[in-house]
C-alpha angles and dihedrals in degrees: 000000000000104000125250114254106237138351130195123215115199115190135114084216099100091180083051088046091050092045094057095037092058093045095054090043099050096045095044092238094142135007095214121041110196104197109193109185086215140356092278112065088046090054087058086039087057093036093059091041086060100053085049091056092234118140122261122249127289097232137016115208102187141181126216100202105064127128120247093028130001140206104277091050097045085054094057101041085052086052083066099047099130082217129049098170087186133002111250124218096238114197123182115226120182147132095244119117096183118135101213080064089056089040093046091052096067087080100061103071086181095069104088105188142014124222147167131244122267092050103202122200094265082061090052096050101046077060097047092047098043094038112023114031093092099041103045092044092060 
């Protein structure tokens, strides 16, 4: 498996970032990790991607509960980026249980997995295998 070219991590938990980052490193999911501390600031960081003409991430993981902006506003600010060089795969990863996120998700067509924090390798691979196997082994 050829590994993905960059992946960006968006989440103000920085156990829960170093976690992850750990985890993608040590298993060679990705060569470039991007960490944004809120929506926010990876909003700026794709927007900036965009006027530059590079290609988006791979993959978003990203939290909903985040101060500034969350999740569901970042999601719906991305959803207003004038230019998506390439579609990410955006995953939410978080530690709510609470129903009215799920819920809320359902909306946001763009969100293709749901997962709980902390993602372990057997996460990352059921994502890898149901998102990313085609397109990596091409």
């Amino acid at each position: 498996m050829r590994p993905l070219e960059q992946v960006l991590l968006i989440d103000d938990d920085h156990i829960s970032n170093f976690l992850t980052a750990s985890l993608l490193k040590r298993i060679g999911l990705t060569k470039q990790i991007s960490i944004c501390q809120d929506g926010k600031e990876a909003l700026v960081l794709l927007q900036h991607q965009a006027e530059m003409n590079q290609p988006f991430p791979d993959l978003i993981l990203l939290d909903i509960n985040m101060p500034n902006m969350n999740g569901f506003e970042f999601l719906e600010a991305y959803r207003n980026l004038d230019t998506c060089p390439n579609q990410p795969v955006i995953a939410i990863l978080t530690t709510s249980q609470n129903y009215q996120d799920m819920e809320r998700l359902q909306h946001f067509p763009e969100v293709e997995v749901f997962m709980n924090k902390p993602l372990y390798e057997e996460d990352l691979q059921y994502l890898v295998d149901k998102h990313f196997t085609k397109r990596i082994d091409q």
